[in-house]
N, C-alpha and C positions, 0 to 999 in steps of 0.2 A: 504494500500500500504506500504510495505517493504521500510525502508531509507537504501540506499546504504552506506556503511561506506571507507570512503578513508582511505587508509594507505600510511606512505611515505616509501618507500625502498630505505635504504642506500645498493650504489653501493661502491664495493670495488675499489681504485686506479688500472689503469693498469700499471704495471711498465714499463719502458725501459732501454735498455740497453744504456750506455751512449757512447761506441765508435760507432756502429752503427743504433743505431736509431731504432731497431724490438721492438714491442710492445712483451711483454712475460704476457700470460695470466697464473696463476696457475703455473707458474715455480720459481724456486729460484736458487739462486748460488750452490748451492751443487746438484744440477740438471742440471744445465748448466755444471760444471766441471768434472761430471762421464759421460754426453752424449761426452765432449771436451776429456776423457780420453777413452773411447770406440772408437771415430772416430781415435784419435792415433795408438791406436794399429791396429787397423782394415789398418790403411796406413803402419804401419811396417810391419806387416803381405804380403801387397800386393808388395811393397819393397823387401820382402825375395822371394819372390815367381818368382819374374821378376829376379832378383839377380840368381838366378839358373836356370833359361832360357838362355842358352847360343848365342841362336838365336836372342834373345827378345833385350840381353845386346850388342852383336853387331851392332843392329840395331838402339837403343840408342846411344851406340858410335858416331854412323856414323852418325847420324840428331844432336848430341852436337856438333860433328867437322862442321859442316856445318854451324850450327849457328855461330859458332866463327870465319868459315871465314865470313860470314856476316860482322858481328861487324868490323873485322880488315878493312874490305875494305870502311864500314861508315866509320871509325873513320880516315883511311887514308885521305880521302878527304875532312879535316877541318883541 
């Protein structure tokens, strides 16, 4: 009969991020800030695009005006 041979397997640390707590398995900081610099641009990008909707930015207009009467009319009433 064959002796079964144990071995011990070191696991690596899983790191975290420290403002919000996501475990990052195989990532690092220069991987979290070209994914942090791709989501940027991808948002100016979609910014430019609403920006030259002329329909899109009046409609924005008119739901920011709205909210800020909101606000004026909370804030009236304290």
């Amino acid at each position: 009969m064959a002796i079964k041979k144990t071995t011990t397997v070191k696991k690596t640390p899983v790191k975290k991020t420290s403002s919000i707590g996501i475990s990052l398995m195989g990532s690092n900081k220069a991987d979290m800030r070209k994914w942090e610099i791709e989501s940027a641009l991808s948002t100016l990008k979609r910014a430019d695009e609403i920006r030259k909707n002329t329909k899109m930015m009046a409609d924005v207009k008119k739901l920011a005006q709205e909210q800020v009467n909101v606000l004026n009319n909370f804030t009236k009433g304290k």
